[in-house]
ROMIVO-41765 format. One record per residue: residue in one letter; x, y, z of N, C-alpha, C in turn. Coordinates in pm, 1 decimal. Atoms other than C-alpha are relative to their C-alpha. Layout:
residues N
res,n_X,n_Y,n_Z,ca_X,ca_Y,ca_Z,c_X,c_Y,c_Z
A,X,Y,Z,X,Y,Z,X,Y,Z .
...
//
This chain:
residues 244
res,n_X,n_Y,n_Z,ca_X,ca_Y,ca_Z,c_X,c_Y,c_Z
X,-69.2,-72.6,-105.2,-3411.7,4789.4,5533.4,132.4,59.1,-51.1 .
X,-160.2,-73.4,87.0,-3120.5,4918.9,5300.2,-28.1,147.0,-18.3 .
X,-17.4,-151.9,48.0,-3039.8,5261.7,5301.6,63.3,59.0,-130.1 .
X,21.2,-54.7,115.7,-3119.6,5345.9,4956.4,-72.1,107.5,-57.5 .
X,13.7,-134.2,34.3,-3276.1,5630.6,4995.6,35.7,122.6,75.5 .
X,-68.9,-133.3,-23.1,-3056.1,5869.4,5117.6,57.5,78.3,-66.4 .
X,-43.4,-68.5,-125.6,-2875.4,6116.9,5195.6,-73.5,11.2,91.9 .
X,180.1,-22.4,-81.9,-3129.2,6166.5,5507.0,94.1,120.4,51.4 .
X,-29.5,-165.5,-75.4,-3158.0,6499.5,5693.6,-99.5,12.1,84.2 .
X,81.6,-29.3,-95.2,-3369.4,6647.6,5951.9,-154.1,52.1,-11.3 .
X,152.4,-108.1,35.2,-3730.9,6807.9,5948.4,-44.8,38.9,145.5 .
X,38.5,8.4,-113.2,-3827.6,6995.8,6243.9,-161.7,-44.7,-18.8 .
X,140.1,52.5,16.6,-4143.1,6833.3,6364.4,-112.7,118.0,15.0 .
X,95.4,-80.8,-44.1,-4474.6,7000.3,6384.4,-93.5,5.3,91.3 .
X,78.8,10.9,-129.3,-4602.2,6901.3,6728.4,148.9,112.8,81.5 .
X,-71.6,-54.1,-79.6,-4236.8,7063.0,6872.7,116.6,32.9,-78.6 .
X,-76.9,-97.1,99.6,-4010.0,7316.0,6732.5,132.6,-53.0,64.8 .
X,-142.5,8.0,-10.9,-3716.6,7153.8,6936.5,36.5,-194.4,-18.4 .
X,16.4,144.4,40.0,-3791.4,6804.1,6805.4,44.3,-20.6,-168.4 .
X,37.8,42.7,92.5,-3762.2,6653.2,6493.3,24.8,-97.5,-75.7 .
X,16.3,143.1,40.4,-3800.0,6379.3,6247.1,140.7,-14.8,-100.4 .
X,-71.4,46.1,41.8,-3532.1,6200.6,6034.4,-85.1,-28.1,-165.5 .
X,78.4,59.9,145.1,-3621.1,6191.2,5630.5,65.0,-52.2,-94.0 .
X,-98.3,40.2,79.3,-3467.2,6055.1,5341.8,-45.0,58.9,-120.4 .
X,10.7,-91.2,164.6,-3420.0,6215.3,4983.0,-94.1,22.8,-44.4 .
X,106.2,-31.5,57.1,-3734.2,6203.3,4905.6,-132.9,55.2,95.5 .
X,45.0,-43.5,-131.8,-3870.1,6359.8,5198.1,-128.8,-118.4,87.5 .
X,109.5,125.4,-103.0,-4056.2,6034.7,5380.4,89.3,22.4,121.9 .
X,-52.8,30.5,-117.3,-4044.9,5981.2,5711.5,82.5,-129.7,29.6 .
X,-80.0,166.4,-31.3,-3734.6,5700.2,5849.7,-127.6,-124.5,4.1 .
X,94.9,107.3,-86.8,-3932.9,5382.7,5924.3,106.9,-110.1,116.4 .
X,-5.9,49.5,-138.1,-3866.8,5180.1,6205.9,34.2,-157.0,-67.7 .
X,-67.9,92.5,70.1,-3702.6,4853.4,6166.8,-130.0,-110.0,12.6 .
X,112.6,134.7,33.8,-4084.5,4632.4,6179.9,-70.0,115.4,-96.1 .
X,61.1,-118.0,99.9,-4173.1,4937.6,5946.0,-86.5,90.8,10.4 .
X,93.0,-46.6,-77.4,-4348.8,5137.2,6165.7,61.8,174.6,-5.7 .
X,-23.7,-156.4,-29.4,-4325.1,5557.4,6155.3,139.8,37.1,92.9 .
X,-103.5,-19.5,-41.9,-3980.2,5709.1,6289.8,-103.0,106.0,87.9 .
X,52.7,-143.8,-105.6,-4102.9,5917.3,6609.5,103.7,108.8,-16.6 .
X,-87.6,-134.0,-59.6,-3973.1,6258.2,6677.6,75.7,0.2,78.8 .
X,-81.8,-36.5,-107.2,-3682.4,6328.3,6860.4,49.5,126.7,32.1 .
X,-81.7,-127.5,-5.3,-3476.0,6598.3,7016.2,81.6,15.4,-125.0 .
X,-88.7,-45.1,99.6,-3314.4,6776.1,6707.0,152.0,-70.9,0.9 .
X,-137.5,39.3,-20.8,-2958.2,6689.4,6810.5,18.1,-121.5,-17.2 .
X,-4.5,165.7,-8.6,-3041.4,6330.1,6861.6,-34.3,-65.2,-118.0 .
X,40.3,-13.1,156.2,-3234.9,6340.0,6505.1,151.6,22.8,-81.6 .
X,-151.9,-57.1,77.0,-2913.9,6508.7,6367.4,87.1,-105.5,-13.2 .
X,-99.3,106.1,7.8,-2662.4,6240.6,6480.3,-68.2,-103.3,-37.7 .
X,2.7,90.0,85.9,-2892.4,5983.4,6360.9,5.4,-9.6,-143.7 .
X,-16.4,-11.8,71.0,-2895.8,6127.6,6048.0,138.8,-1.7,-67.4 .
X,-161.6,24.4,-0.1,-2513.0,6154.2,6046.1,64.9,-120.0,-20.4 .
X,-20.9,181.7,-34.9,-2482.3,5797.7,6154.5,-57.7,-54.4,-159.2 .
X,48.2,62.1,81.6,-2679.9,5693.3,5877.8,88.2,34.7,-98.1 .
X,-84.9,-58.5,121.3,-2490.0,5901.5,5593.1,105.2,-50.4,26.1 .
X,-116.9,40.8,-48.8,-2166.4,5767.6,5729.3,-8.5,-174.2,-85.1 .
X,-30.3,184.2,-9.2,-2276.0,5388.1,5635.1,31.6,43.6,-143.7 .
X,-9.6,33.7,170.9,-2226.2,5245.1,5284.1,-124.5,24.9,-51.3 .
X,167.8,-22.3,115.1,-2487.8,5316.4,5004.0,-97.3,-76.8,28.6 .
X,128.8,87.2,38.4,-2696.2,5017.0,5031.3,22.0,-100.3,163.2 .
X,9.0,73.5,-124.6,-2599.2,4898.6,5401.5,-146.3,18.0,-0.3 .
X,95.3,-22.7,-48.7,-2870.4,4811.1,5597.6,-5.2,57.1,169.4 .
X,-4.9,-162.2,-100.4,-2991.0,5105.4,5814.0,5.8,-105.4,152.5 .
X,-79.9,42.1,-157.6,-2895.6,4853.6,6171.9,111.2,-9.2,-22.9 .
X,-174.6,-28.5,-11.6,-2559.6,4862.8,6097.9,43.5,159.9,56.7 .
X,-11.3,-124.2,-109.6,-2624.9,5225.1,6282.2,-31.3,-80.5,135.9 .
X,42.9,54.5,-98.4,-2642.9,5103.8,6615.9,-90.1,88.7,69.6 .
X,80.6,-90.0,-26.1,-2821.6,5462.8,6691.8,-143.2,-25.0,-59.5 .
X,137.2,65.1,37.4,-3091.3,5308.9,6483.9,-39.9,-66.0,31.6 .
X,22.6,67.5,-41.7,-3083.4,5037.6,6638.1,-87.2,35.7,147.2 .
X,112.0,-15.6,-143.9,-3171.4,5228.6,6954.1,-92.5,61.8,4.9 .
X,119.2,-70.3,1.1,-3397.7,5461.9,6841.7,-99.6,-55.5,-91.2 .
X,129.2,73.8,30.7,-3604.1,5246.2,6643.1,-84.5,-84.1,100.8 .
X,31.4,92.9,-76.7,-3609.5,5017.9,6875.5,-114.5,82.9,98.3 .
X,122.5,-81.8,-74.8,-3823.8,5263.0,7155.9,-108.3,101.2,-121.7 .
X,63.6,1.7,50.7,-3971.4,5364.7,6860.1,-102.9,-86.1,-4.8 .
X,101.2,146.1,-5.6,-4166.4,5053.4,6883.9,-41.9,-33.6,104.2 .
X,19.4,48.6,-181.7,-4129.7,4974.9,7270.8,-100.0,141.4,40.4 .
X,82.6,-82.1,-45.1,-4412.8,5193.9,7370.5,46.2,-4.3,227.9 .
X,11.7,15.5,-114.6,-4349.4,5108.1,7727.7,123.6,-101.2,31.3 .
X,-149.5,-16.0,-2.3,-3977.1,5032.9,7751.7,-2.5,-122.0,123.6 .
X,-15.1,64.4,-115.1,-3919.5,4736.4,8037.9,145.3,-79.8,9.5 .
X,-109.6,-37.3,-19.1,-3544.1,4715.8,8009.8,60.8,-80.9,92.5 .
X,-70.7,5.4,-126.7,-3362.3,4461.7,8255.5,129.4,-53.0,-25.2 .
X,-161.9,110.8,33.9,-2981.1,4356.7,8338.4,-15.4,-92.9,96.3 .
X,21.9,189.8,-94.3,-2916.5,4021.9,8508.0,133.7,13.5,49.6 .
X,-140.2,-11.0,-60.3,-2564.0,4158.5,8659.3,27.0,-142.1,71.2 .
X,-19.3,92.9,-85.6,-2549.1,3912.0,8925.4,53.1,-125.8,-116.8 .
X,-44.3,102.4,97.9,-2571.0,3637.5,8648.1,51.9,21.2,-32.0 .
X,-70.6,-32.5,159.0,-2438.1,3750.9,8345.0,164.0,49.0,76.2 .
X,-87.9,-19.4,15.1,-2108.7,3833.9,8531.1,83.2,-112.7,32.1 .
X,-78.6,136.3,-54.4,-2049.2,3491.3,8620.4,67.5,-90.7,-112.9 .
X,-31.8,70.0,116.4,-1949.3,3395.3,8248.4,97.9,128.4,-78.5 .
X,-22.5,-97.6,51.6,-1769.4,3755.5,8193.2,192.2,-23.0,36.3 .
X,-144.4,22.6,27.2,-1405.9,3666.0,8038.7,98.9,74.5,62.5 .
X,-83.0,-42.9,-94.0,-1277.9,3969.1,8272.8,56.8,-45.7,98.8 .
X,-23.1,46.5,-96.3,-1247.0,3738.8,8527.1,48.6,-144.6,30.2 .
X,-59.6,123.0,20.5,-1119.2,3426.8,8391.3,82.0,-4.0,-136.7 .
X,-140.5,22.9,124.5,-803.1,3494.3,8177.8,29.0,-130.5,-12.3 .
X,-73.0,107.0,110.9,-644.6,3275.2,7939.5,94.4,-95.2,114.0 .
X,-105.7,73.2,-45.3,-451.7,2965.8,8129.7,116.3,48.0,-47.6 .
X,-95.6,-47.0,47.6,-191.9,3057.4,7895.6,98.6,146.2,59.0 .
X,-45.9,-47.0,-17.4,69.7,3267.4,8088.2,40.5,194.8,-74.3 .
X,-1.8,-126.4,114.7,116.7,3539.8,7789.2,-125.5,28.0,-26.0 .
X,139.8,-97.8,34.5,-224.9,3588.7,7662.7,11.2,15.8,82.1 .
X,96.1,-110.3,-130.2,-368.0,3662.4,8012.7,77.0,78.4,31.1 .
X,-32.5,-111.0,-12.2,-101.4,3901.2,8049.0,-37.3,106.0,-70.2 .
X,51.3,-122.0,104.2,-206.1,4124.9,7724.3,-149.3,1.9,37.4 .
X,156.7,-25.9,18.1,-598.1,4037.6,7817.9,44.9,52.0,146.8 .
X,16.3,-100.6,-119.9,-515.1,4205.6,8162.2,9.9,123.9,-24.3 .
X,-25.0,-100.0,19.6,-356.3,4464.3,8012.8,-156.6,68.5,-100.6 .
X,127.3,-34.7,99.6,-657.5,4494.3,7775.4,-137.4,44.7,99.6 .
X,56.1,-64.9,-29.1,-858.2,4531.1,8076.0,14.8,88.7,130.2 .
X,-72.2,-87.5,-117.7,-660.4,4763.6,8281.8,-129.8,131.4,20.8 .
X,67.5,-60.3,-83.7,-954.8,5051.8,8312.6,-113.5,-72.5,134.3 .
X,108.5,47.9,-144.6,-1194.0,4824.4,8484.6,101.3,-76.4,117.3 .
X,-97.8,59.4,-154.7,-884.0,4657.7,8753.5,14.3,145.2,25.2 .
X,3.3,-129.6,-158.3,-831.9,5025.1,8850.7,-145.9,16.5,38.7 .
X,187.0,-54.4,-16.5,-1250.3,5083.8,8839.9,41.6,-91.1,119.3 .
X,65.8,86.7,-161.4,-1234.3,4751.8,9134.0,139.8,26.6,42.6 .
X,-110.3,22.3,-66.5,-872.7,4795.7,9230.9,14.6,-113.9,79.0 .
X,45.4,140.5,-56.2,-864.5,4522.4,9482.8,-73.3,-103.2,9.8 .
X,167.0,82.3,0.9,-1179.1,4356.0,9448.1,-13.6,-103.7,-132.1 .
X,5.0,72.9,144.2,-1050.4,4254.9,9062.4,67.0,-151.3,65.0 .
X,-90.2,164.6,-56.7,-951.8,3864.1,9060.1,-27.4,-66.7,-125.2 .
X,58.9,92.5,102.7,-937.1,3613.4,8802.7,6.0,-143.3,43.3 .
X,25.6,145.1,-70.9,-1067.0,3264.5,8838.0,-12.4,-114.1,-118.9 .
X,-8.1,89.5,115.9,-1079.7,2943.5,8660.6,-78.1,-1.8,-101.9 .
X,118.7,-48.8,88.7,-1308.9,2875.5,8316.0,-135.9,-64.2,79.0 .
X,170.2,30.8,23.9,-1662.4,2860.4,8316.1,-34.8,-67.2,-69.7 .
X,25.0,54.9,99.5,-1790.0,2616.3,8118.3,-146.4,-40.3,5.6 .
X,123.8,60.1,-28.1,-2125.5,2538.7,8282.6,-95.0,75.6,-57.1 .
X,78.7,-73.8,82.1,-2469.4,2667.4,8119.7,-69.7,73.5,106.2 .
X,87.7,-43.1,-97.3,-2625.5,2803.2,8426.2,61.6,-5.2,165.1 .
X,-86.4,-1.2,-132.0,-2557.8,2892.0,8790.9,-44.4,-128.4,55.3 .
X,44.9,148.3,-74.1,-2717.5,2541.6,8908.5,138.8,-90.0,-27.8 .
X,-76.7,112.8,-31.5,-2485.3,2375.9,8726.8,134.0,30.3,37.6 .
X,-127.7,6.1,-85.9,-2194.1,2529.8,8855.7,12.2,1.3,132.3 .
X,-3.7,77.4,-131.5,-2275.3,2470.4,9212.3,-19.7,-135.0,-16.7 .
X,-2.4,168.2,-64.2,-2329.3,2126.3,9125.0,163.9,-21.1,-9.2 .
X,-132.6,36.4,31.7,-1979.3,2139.4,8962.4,97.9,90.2,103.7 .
X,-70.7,-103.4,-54.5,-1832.8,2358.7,9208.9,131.0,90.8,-33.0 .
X,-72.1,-117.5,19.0,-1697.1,2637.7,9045.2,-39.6,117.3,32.2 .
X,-5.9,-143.7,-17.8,-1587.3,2966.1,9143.0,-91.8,95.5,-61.9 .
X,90.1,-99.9,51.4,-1832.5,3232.7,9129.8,81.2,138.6,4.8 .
X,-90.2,-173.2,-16.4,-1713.7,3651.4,9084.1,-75.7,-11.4,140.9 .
X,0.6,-28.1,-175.1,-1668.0,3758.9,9465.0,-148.2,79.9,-55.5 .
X,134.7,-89.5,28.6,-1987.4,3922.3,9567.7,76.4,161.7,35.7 .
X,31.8,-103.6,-8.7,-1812.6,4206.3,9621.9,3.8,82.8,-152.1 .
X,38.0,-44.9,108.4,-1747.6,4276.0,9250.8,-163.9,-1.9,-81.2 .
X,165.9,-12.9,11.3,-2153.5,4178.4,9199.4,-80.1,116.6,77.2 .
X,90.5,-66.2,-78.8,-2248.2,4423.6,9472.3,91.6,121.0,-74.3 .
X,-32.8,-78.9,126.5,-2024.0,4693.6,9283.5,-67.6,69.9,-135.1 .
X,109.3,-8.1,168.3,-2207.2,4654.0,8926.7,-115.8,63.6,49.8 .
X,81.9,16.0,-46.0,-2499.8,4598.4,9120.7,-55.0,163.5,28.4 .
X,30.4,-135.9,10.0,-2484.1,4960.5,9241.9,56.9,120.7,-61.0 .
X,-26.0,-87.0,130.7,-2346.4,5102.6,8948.5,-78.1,21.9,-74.4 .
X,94.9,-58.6,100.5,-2580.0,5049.0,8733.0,-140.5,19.7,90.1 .
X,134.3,-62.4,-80.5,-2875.0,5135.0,8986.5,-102.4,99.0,-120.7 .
X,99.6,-110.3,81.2,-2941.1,5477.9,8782.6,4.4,-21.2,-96.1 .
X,42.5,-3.4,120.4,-2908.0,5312.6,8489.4,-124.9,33.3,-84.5 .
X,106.6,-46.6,42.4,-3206.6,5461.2,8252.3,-28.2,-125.7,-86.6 .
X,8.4,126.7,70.8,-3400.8,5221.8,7981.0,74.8,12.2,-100.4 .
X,-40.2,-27.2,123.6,-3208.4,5369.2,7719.0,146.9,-82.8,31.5 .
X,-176.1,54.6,-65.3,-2867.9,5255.6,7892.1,6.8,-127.5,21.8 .
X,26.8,118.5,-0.1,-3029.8,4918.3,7961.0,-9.9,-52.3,-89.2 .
X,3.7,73.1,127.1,-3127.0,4822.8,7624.4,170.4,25.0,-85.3 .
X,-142.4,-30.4,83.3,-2743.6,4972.4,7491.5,62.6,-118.1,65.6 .
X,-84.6,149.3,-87.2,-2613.1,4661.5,7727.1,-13.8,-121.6,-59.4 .
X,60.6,120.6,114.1,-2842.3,4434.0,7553.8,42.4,-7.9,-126.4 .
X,-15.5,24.9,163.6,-2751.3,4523.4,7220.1,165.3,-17.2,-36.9 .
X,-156.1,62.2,-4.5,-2375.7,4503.9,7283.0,48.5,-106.8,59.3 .
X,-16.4,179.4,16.4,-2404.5,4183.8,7434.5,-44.5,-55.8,-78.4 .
X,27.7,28.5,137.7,-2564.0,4071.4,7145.1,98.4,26.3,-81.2 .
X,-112.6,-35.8,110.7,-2284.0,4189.4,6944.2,111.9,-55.9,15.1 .
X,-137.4,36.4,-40.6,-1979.5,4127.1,7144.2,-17.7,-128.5,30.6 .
X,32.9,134.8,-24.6,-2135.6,3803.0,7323.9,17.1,114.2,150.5 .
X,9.9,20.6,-114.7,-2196.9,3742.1,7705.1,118.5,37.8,97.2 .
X,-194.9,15.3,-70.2,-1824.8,3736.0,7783.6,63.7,105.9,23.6 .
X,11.5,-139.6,-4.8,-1815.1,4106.3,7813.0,-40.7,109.6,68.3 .
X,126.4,-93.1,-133.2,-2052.9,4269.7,8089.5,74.0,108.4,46.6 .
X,-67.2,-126.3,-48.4,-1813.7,4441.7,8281.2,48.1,97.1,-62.0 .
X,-57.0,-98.0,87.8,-1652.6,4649.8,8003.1,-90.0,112.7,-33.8 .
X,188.9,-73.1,101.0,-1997.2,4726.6,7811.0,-24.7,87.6,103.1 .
X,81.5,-128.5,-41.6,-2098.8,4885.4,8138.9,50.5,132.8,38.4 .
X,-86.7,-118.4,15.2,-1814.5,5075.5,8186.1,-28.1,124.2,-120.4 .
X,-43.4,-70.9,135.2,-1829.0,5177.5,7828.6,-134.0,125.9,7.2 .
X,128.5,-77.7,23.3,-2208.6,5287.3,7865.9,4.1,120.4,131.8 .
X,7.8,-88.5,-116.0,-2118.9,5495.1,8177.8,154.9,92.9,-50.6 .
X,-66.9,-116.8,46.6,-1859.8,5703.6,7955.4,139.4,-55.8,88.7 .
X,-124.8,6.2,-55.8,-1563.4,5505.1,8163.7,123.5,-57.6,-100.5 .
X,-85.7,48.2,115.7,-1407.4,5321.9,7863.8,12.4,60.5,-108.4 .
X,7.7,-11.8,113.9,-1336.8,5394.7,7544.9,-65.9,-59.6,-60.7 .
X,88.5,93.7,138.2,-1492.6,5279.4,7203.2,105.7,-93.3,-30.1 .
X,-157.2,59.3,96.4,-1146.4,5175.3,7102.5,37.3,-128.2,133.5 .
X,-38.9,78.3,-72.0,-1045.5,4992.8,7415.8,-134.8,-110.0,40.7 .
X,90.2,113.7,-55.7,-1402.1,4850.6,7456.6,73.2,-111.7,-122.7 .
X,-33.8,78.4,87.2,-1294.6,4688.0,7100.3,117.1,-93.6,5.4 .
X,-144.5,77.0,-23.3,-934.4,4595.0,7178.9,-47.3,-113.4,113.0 .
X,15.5,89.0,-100.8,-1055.4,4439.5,7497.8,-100.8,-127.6,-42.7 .
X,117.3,114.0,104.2,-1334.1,4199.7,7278.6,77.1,-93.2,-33.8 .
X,-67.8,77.6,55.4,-1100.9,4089.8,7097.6,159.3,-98.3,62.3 .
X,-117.6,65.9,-68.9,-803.7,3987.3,7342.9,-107.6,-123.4,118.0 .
X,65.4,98.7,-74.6,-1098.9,3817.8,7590.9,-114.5,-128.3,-94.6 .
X,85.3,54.1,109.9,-1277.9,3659.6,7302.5,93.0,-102.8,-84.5 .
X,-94.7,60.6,106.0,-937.1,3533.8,7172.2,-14.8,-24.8,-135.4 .
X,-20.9,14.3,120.2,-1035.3,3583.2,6840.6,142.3,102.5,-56.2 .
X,-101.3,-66.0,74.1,-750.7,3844.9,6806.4,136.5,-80.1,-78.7 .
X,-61.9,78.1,93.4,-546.7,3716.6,6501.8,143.8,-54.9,95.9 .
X,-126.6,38.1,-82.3,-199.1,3714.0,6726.4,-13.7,25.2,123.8 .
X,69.3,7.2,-131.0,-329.6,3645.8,7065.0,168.4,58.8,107.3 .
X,-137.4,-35.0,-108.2,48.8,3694.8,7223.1,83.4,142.7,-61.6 .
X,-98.2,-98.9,28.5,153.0,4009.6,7033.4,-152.5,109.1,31.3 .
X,66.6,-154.3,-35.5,9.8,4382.4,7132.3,-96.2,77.7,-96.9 .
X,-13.9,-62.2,150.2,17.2,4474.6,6790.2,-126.5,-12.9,-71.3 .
X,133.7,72.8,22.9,-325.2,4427.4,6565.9,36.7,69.4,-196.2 .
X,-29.2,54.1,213.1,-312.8,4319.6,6149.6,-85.2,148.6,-14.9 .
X,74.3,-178.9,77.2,-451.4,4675.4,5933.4,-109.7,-109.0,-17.2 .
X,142.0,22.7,0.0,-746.8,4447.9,5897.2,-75.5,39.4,122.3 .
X,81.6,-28.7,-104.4,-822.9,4465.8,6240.0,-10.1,88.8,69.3 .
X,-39.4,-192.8,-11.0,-684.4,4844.9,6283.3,-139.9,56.2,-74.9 .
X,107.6,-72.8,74.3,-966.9,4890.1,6015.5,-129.2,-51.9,46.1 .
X,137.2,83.1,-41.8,-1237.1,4682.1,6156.9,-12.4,161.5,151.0 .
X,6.8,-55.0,-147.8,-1161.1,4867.6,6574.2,-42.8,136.2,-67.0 .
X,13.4,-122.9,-12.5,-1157.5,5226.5,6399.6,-174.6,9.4,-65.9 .
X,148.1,-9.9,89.0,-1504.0,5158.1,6186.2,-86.8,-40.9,93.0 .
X,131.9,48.6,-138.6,-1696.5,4991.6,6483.3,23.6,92.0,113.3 .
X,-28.1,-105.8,-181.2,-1538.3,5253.5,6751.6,-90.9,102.9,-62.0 .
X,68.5,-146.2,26.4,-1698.2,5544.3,6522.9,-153.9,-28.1,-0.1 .
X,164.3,30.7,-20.9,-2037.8,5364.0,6524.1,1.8,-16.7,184.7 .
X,-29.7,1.2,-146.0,-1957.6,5319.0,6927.7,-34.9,141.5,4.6 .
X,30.1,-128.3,-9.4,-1912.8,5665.1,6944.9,-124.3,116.5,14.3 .
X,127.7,-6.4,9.8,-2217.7,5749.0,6784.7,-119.2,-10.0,102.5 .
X,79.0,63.0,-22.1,-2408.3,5530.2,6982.8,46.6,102.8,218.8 .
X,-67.5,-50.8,-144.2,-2200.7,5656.9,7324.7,-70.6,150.1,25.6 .
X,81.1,-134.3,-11.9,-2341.4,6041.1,7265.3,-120.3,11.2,-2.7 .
X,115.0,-25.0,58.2,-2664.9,5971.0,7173.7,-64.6,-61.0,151.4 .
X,66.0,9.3,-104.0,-2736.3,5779.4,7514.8,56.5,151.1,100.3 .
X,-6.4,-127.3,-70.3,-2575.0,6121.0,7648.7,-67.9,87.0,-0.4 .
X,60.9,-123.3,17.3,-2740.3,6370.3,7533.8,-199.8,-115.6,-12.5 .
X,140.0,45.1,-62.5,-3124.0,6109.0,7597.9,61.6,46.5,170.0 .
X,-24.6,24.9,-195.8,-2988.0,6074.1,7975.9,1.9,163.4,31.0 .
X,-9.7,-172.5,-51.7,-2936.0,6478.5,7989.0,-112.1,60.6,-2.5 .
X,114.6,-74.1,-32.7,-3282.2,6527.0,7927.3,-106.8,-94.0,100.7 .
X,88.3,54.0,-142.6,-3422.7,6274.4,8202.1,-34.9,87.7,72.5 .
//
């Protein structure tokens, strides 16, 4: 799965002149990450994966595109079945249970200042979560997110498409669980790449100096190299969703 044979470039296909396939230097078709034929896409969408790809390192391996990640992926999913678990999954989502610590949870608020204006009133933060499942936090009686921030999501992501569903999946997978609300912001073009990243890392508390604003050139270089694969990944469900 190492992209060792690139540069890649485009080929229009020969079922559709506004389609086409993804090849690499030696003119083969991409393969698919269980090694299966790269389908045809819209040109444009072909293009930026090809872009995406040239962008990595010499010998990465071609999922470190996350555009590969999504278009291989329905490459394979013949029949796409796509679901989010909002209701759940926001009951463990670090937006809503800042840091005890007085100072962090001030910078992780500030970190997620687009989504408190997205609920304006409706935002709240509550104690931790620690339980594995909603059973056992009614046995333990902890605080659940109000339903009105669940009924919110809930009909936000309604028109989500499968392409927008699986981009949720694969950035919770990345970021972790602790994240929901941002991700869907991010996938609905309301966040940034950059602030989805800043905000990861202040609710995740791995950021190296949890009480300063500021972020080490390691992690200046990490946010700008994962925002441009964000990016990537941010247009490419745009321009699928524009041709629904």
């Amino acid at each position: 799965m190492k992209s060792s044979y690139g540069p890649f470039a485009v080929k229009v296909s020969t079922l559709r002149s506004d389609y086409s396939v993804v090849v690499n230097a030696q003119g083969s078709v991409l393969k698919t990450h269980l090694q299966g034929e790269f389908a045809a896409w819209p040109s444009e969408v072909a293009q930026l994966l090809a872009n995406d790809l040239n962008a990595l390192p010499q010998h990465a391996d071609l999922r470190e595109s996350l555009v590969y990640c999504l278009l291989s992926t329905f490459c394979e999913e013949k029949q796409p079945q796509f679901e989010l678990f909002v209701e759940d999954d926001l009951q463990w989502d670090a937006a809503y249970r800042l840091s005890e610590d007085d100072e962090i949870a001030a910078l992780q608020y500030e970190s997620i200042a687009p989504l408190v204006r997205f609920l304006k009133d409706d935002w709240v933060t509550l104690p931790e979560n620690t339980c594995q499942n909603v059973d056992e936090m009614r046995e333990a009686d902890i605080d659940f997110v109000p339903g009105e921030i669940v009924n919110c999501f809930m009909d936000f992501t309604q028109g989500f498409n499968q392409y927008q569903k699986y981009a949720v999946e694969l950035l919770q997978s990345i970021f972790g669980g602790i994240h929901l609300s941002m991700i869907l912001l991010w996938v609905s073009r309301k966040v940034s790449s950059e602030d989805l990243m800043k905000s990861s890392l202040f609710l995740s508390c791995t950021k190296e100096d949890l009480e300063s604003r500021k972020f080490s050139k390691s992690e200046r270089d990490d946010i700008d190299s994962f925002s441009a694969k964000l990016d990537a990944l941010k247009q490419a469900l745009y321009l699928l969703k524009s041709r629904d």
